[in-house]
KEKE-3310 file (N, C-alpha, C; in steps of 0.2 Angstrom, whole numbers, plus 5000, padded with zeros to 4 digits):
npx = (5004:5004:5013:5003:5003:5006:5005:5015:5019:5027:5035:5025:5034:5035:5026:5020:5025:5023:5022:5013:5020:5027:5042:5053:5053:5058:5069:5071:5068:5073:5073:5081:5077:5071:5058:5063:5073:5072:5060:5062:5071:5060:5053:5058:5063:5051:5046:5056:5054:5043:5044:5044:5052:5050:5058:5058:5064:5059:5060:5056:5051:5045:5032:5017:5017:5026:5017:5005:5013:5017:5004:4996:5006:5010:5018:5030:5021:5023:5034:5031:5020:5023:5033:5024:5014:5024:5024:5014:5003:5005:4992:4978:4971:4983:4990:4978:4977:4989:4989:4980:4983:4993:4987:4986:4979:4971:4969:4963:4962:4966:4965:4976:4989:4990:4995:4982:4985:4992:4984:4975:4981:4985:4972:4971:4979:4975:4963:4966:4977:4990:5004:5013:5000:4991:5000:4999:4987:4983:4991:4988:4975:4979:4983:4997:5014:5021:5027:5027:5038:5040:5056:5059:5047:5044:5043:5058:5071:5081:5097:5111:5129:5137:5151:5155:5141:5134:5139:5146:5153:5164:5173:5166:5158:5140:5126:5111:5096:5082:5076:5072:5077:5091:5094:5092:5105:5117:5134:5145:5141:5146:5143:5128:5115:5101:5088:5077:5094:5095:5084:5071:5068:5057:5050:5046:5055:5065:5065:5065:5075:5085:5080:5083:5085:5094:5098:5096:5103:5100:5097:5096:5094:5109:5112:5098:5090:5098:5109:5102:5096:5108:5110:5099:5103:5096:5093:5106:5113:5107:5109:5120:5124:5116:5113:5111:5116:5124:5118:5124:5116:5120:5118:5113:5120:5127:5117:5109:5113:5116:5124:5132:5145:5152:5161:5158:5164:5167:5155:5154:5161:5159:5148:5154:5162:5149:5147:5156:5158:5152:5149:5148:5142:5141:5142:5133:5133:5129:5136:5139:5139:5151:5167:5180:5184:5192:5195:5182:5182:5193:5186:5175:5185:5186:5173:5173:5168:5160:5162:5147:5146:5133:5119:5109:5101:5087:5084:5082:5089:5085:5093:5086:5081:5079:5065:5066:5079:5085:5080:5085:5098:5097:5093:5105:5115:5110:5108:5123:5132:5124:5119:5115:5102:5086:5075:5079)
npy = (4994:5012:5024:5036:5053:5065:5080:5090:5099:5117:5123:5138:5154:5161:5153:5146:5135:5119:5118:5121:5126:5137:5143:5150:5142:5128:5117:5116:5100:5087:5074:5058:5043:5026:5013:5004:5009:5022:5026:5025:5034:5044:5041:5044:5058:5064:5068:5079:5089:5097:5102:5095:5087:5071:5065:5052:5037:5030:5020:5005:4989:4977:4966:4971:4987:4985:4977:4984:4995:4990:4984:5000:5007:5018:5027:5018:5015:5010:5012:5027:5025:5018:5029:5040:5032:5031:5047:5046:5052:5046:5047:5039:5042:5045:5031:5023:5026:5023:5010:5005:5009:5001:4990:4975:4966:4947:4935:4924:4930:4943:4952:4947:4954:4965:4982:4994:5006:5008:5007:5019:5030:5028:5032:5044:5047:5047:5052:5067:5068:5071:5071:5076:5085:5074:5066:5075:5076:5064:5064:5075:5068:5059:5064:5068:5071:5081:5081:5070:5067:5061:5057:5060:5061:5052:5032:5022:5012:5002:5000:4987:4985:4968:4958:4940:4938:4926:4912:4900:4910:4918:4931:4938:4951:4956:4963:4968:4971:4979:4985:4977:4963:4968:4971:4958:4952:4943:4941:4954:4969:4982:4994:5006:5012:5019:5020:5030:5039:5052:5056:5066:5076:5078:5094:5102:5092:5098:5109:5108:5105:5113:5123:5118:5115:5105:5090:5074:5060:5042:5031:5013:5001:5003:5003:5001:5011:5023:5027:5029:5043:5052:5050:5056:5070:5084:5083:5077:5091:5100:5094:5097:5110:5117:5126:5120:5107:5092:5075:5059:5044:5029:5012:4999:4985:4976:4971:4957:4949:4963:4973:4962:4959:4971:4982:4997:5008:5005:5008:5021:5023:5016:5025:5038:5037:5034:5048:5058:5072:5076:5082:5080:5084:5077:5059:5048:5034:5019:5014:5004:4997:4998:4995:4998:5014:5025:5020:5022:5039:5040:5038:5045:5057:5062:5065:5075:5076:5076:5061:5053:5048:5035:5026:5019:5007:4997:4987:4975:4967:4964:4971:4984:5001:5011:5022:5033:5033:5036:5049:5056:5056:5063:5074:5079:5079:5092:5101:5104:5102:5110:5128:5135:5140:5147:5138:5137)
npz = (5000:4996:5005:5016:5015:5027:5037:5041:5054:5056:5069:5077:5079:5096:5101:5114:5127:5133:5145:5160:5171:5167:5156:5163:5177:5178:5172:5153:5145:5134:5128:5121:5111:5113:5114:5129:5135:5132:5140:5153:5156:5155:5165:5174:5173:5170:5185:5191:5183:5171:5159:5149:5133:5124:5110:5097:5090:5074:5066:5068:5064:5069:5076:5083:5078:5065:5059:5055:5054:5040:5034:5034:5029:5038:5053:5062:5076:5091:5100:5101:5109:5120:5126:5128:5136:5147:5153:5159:5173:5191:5198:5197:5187:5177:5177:5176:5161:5155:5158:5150:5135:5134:5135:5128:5117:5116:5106:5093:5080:5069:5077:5085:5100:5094:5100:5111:5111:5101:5090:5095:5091:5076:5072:5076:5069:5056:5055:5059:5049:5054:5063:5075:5081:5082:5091:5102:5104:5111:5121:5128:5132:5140:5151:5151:5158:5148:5132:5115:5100:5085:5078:5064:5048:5041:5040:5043:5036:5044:5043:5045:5045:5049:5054:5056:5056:5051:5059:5054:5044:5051:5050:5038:5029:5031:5029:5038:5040:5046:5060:5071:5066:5069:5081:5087:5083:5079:5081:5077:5077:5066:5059:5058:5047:5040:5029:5022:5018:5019:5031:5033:5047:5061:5062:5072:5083:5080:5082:5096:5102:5100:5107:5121:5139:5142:5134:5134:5131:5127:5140:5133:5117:5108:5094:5089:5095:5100:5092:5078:5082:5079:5066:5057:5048:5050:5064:5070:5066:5075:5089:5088:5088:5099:5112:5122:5136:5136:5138:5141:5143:5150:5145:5158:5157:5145:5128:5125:5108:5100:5106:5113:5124:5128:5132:5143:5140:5123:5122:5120:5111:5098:5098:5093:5083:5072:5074:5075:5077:5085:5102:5121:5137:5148:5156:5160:5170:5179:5195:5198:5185:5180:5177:5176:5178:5176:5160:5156:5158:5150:5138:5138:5137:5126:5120:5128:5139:5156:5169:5176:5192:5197:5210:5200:5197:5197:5212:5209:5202:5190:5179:5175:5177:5188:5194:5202:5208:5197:5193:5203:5201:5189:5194:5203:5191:5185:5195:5196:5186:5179:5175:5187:5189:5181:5186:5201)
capx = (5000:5007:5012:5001:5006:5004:5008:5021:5019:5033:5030:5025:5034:5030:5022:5020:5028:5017:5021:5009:5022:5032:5047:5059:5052:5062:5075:5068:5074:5072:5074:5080:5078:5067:5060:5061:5077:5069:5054:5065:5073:5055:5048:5063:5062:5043:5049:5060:5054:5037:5045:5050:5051:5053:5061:5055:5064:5054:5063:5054:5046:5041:5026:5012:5020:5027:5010:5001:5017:5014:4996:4995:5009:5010:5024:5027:5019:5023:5040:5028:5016:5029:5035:5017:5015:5028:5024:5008:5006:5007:4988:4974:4969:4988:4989:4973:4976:4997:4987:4976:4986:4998:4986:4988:4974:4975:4965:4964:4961:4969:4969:4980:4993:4990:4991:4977:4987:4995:4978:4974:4987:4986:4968:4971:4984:4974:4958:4969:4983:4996:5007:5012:4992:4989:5001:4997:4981:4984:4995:4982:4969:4981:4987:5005:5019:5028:5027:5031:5036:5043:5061:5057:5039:5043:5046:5061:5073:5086:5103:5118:5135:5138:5156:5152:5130:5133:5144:5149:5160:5164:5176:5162:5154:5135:5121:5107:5089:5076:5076:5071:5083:5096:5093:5096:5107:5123:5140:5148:5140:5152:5138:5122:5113:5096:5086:5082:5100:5095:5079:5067:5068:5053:5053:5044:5060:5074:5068:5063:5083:5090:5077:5083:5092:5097:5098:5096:5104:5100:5101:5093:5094:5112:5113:5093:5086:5103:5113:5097:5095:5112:5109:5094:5108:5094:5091:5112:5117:5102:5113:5129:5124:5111:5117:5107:5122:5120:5118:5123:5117:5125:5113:5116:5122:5127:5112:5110:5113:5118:5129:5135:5154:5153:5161:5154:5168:5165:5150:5156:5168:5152:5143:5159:5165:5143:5145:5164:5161:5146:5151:5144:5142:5141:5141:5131:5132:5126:5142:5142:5140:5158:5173:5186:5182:5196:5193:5178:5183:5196:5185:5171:5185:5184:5168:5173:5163:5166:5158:5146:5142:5127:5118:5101:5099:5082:5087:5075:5092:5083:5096:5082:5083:5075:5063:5070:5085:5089:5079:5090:5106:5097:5091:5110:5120:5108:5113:5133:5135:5120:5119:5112:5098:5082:5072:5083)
capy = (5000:5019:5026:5041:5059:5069:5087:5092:5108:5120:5127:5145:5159:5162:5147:5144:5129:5116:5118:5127:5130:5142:5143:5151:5138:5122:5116:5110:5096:5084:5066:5056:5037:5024:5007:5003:5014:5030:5027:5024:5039:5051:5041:5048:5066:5070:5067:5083:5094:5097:5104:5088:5084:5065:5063:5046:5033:5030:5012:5000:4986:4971:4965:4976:4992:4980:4975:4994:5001:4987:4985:5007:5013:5022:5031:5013:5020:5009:5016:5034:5023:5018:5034:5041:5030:5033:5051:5046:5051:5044:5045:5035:5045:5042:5023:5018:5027:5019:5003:5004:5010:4997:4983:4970:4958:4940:4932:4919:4932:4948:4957:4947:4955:4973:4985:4997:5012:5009:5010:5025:5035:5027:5031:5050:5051:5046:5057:5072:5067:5077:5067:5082:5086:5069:5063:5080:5074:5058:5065:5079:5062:5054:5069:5065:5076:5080:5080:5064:5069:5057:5060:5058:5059:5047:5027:5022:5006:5003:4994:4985:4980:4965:4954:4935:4936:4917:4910:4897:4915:4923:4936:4940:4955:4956:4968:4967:4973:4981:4985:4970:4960:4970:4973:4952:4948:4938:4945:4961:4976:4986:5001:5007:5018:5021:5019:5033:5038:5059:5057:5076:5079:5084:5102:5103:5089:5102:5115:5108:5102:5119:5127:5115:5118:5099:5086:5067:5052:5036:5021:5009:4997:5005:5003:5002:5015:5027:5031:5033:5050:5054:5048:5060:5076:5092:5082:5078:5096:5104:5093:5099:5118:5119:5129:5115:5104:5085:5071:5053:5040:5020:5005:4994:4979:4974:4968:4951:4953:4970:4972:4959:4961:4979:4988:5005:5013:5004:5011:5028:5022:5017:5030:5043:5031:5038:5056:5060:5080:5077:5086:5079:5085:5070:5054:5045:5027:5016:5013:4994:4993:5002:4992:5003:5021:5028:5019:5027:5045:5043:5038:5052:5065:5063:5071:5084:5076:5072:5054:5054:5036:5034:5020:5021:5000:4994:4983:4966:4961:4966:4976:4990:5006:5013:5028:5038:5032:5038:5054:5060:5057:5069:5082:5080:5084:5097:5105:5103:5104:5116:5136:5136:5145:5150:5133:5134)
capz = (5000:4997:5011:5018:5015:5033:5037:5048:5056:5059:5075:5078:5082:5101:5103:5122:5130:5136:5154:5165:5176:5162:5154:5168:5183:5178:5167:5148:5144:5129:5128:5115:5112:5108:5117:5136:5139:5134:5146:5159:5155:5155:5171:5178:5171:5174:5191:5189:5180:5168:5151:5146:5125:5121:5102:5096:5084:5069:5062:5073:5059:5073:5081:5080:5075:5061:5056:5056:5044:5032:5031:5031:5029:5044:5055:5066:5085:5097:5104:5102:5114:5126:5128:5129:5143:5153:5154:5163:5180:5196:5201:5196:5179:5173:5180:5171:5156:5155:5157:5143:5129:5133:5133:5121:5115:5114:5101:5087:5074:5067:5083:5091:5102:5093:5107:5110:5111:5093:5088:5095:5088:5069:5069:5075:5060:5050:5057:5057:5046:5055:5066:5079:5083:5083:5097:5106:5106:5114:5128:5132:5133:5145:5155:5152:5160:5142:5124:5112:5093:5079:5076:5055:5047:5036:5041:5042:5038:5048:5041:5049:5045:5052:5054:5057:5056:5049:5063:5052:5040:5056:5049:5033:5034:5030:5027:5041:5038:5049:5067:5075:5066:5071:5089:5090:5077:5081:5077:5078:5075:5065:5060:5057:5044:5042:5025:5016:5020:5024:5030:5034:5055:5062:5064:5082:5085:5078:5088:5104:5105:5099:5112:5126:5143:5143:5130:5137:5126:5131:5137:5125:5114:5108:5088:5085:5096:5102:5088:5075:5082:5073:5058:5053:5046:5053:5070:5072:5066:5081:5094:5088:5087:5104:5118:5129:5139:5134:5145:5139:5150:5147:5147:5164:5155:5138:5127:5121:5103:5094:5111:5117:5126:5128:5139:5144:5135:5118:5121:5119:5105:5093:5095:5091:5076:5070:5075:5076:5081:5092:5109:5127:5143:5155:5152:5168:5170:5186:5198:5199:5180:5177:5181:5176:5179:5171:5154:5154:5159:5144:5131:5139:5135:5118:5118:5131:5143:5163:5171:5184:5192:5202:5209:5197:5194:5202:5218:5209:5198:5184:5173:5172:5179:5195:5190:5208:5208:5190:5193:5207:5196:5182:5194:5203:5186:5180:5197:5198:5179:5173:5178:5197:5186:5184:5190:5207)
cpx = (5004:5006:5008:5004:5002:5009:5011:5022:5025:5032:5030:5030:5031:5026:5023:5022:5022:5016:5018:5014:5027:5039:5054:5059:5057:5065:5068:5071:5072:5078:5074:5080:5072:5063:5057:5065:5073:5062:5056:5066:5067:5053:5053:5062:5059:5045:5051:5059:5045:5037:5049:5047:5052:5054:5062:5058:5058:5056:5059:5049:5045:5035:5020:5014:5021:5021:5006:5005:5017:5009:4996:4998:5011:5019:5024:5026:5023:5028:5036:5023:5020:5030:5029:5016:5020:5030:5018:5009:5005:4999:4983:4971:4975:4989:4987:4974:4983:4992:4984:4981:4991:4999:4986:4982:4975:4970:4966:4965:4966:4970:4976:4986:4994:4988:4984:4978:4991:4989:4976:4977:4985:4982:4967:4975:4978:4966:4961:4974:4989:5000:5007:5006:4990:4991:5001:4991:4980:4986:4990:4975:4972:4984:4994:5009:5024:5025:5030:5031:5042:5050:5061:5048:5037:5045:5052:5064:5078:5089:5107:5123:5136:5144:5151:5142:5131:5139:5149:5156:5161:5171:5171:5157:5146:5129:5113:5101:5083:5079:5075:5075:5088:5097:5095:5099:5114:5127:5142:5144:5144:5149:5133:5120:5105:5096:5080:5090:5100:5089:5077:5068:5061:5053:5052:5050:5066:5073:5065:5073:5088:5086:5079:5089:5095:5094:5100:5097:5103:5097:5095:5098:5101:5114:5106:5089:5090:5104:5108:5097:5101:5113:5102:5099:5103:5095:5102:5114:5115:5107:5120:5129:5119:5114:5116:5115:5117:5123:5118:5121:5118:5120:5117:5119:5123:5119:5114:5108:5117:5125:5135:5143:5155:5155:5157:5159:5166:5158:5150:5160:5164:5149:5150:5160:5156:5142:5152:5164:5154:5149:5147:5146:5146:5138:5141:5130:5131:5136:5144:5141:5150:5165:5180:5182:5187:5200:5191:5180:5189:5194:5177:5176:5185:5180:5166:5168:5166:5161:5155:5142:5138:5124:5110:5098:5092:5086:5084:5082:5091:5087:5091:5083:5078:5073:5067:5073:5088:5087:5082:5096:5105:5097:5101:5116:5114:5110:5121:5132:5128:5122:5113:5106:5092:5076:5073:5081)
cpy = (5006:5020:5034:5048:5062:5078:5088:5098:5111:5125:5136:5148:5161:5159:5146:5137:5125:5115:5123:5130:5135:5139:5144:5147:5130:5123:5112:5107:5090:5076:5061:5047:5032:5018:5009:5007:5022:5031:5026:5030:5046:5049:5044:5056:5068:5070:5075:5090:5094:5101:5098:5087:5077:5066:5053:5043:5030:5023:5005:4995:4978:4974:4970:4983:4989:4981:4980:4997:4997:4990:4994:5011:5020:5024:5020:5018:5015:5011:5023:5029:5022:5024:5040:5039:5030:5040:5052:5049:5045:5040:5040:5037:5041:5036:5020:5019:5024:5012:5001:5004:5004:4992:4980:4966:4954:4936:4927:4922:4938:4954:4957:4952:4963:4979:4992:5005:5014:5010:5016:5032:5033:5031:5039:5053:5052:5050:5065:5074:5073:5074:5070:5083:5080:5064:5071:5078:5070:5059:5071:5072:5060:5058:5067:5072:5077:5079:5075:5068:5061:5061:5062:5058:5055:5040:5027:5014:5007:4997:4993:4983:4977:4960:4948:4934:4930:4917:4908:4903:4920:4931:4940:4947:4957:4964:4966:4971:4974:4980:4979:4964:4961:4973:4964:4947:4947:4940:4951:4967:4981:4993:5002:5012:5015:5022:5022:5036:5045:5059:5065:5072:5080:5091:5104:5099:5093:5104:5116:5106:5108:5124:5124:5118:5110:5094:5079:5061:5048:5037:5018:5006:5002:5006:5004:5007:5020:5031:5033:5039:5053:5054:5053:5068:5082:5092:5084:5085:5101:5101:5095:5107:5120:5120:5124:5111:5096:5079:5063:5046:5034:5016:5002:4988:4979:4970:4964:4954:4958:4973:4968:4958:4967:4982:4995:5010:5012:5006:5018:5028:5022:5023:5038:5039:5037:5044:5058:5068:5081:5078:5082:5083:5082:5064:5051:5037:5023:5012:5005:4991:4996:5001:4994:5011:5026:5026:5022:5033:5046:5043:5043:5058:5065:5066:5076:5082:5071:5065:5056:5048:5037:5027:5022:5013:4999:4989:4977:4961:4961:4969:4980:4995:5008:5020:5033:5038:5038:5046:5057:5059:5063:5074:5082:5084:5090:5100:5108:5105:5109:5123:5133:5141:5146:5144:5133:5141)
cpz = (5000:5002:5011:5017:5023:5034:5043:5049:5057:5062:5074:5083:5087:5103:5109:5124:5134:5144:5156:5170:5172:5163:5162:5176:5185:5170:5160:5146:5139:5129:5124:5115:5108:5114:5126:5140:5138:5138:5152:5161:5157:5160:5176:5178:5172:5180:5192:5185:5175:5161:5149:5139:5125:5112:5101:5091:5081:5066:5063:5068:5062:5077:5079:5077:5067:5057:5051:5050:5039:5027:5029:5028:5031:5048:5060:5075:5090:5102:5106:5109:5120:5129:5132:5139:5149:5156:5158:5170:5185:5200:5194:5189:5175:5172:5175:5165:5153:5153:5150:5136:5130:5133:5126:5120:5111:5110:5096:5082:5072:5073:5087:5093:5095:5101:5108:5108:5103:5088:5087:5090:5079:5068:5069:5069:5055:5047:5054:5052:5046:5063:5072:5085:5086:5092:5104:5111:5112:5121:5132:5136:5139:5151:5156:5152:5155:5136:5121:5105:5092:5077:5066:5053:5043:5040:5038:5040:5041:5047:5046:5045:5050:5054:5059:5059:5055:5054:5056:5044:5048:5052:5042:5037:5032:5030:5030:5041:5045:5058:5074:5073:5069:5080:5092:5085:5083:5078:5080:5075:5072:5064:5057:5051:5042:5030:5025:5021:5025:5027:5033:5042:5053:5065:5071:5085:5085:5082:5095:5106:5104:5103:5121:5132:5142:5139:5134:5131:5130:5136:5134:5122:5108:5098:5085:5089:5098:5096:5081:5076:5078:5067:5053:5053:5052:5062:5075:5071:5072:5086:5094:5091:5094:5108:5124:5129:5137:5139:5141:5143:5147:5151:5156:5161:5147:5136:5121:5114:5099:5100:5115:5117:5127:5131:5139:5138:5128:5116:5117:5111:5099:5091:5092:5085:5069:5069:5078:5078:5085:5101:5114:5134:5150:5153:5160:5165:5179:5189:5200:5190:5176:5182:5181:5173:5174:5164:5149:5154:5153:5139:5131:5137:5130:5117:5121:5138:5150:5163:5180:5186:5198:5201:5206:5196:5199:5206:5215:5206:5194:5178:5172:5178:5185:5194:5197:5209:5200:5191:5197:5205:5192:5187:5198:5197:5183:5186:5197:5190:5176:5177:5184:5194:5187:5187:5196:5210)
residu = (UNK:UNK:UNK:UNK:UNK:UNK:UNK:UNK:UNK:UNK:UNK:UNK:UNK:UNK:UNK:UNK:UNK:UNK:UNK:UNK:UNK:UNK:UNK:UNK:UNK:UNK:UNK:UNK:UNK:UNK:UNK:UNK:UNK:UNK:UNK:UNK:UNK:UNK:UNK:UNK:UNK:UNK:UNK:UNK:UNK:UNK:UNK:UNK:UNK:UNK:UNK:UNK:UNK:UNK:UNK:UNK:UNK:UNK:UNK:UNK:UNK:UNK:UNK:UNK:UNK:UNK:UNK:UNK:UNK:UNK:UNK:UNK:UNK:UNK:UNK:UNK:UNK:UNK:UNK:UNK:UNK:UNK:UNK:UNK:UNK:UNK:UNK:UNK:UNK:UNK:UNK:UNK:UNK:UNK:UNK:UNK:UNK:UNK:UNK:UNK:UNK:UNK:UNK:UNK:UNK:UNK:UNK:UNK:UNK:UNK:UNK:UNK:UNK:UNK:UNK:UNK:UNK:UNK:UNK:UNK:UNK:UNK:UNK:UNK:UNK:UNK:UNK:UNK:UNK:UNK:UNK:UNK:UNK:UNK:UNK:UNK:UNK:UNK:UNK:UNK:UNK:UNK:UNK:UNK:UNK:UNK:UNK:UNK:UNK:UNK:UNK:UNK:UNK:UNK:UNK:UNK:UNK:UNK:UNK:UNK:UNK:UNK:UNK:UNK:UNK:UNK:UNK:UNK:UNK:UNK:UNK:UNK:UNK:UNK:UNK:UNK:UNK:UNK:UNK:UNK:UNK:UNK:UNK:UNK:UNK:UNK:UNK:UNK:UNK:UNK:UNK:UNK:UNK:UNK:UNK:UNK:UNK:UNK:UNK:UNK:UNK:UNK:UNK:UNK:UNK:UNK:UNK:UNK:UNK:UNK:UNK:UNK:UNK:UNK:UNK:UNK:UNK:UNK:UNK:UNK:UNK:UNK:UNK:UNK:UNK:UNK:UNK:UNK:UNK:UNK:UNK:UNK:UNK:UNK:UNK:UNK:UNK:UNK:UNK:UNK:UNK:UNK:UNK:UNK:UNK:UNK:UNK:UNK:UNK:UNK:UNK:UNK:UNK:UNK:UNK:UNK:UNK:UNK:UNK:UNK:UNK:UNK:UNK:UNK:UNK:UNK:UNK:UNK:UNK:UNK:UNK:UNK:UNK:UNK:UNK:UNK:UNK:UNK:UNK:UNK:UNK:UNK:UNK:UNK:UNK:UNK:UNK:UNK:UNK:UNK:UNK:UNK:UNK:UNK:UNK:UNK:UNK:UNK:UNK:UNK:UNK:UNK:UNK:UNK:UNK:UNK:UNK:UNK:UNK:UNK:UNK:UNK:UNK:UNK:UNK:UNK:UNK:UNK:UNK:UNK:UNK:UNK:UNK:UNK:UNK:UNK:UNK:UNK:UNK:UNK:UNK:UNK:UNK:UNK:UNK:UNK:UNK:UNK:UNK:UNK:UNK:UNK:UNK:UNK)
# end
């Protein structure tokens, strides 16, 4: 099916920030990601503050989402839904409505395991055909502490090079297709790009990250839902050139697949290899995942950026993040490293 044509507004001049509490009362801060790490990341930041952007990878072609940009030829939503719901609140409005959007039905037919919240959203595209408005809409519906946009308003595919993808060539080097394969392929990940190669930024995306006091990378799925953000030219040239200070936060463990054997550094080493004049601020990582600290802190100065290690892991063992944990890390470097300004 041809894909839809949608309109993408480019914001107004003097447009008003979505926070009731105004511009000068907290820090703004946009958050870039995709997945489970950048919901970690915003259940942590509403916590913090109430101008919060999330910036959403667009590549996503599994499971429902999958399904949705076949059959319509739609943006894939479920990362926008994730992010959605993790901007929910705390009471019973936010709670039930998180829950909803992020139920799945289990059926024998054509529903199965579509979520409801991917629904929602397709159907407001496709109502208002204006991507922007649409998940406006949805966050207004849900009362969610924070804006979600699409980094791209087109679908995207998402390549890999691969060395050894066939065991049996392990030094061959391969050409891996689509997001979901490449989040659990085997091998080495050598590097990513993104199909079309320049895609169009959303423009509410450019300039909520060249309007920001603090840009949040990561953590996430480190090649299918991190380094996309660089690879779209207007989005990387907004992070190069925003007065906002950037904040790179590193997964808790390698991930099985497109990571594995990682150190925290090589982290750092990938995504510079991507975006070789990309500047950082601070580069947070959880302090029992970082076994040599001044590996890290050498391959953080490359991008001009110090290390600050906190305990943000949930206590279950989990490898996932602690929303109050991780949010007392952000609001700590926005004090120590931002201006003692006007939110304080």
């Amino acid at each position: 099916m041809t894909a839809r044509t949608f309109r993408t507004r480019r914001p107004r001049r003097g447009a008003p920030a979505l926070s009731a509490r105004g511009r000068g009362a907290q820090p703004k801060v946009v958050a870039l990601g995709g997945g489970m790490g950048l919901s970690a990341s915003l259940a942590a930041l509403r916590r913090i503050t109430g101008d919060l952007t999330a910036v959403v990878t667009v590549a996503d072609d599994g499971g429902s989402s999958g399904r949705l940009r076949a059959e319509l030829g739609v943006l894939p939503p479920g990362d926008l839904r994730k992010a959605l719901a993790a901007l929910c609140g705390d009471d019973d409005w936010g709670q039930t409505w998180a829950r909803v959007i992020q139920h799945r039905f289990q059926s024998q037919g054509e529903l199965h395991e579509h979520a409801v919240g991917n629904l929602l959203i397709v159907a407001l595209w496709e109502q208002l055909g204006d991507h922007v408005q649409a998940l406006d809409l949805v966050g207004k519906l849900l009362g969610a502490h924070g804006r979600v946009l699409p980094m791209s308003a087109v679908p995207l595919e998402l390549q890999a090079l691969v060395r050894g993808h066939d065991p049996a060539y392990p030094d061959e080097v391969n050409t891996v297709r689509g997001q979901a394969t490449v989040a659990l392929t085997p091998g080495d990940v050598q590097s990513v790009h993104l199909v079309p190669h320049d895609p169009p930024a959303v423009p509410e995306a450019v300039a909520a990250v060249r309007d920001a006091d603090w840009v949040v990378l990561g953590p996430g799925s480190w090649f299918s839902s991190v380094i996309p953000h660089l690879l779209v030219p207007e989005l990387l040239e907004a992070l190069m050139e925003t007065k906002a200070r950037r904040v790179l936060s590193l997964n808790l463990a390698p991930q099985p697949g497109e990571t594995d054997g990682f150190s925290p550094q090589r982290h750092l080493e990938v995504l510079g290899r991507h975006a070789p004049k990309l500047a950082l601020d601070v580069v947070l990582a959880d302090q029992a995942a970082v076994p040599d600290r001044e590996s890290l802190s050498d391959a953080a100065s490359r991008f001009g950026a110090a290390v600050e290690l906190a305990p943000v892991a949930a206590h279950d063992s989990s490898a996932v993040h602690d929303p109050e944990l991780l949010a007392a890390a952000y609001d700590r470097i926005f004090r120590m490293h931002g201006r003692i300004g006007p939110w304080r």
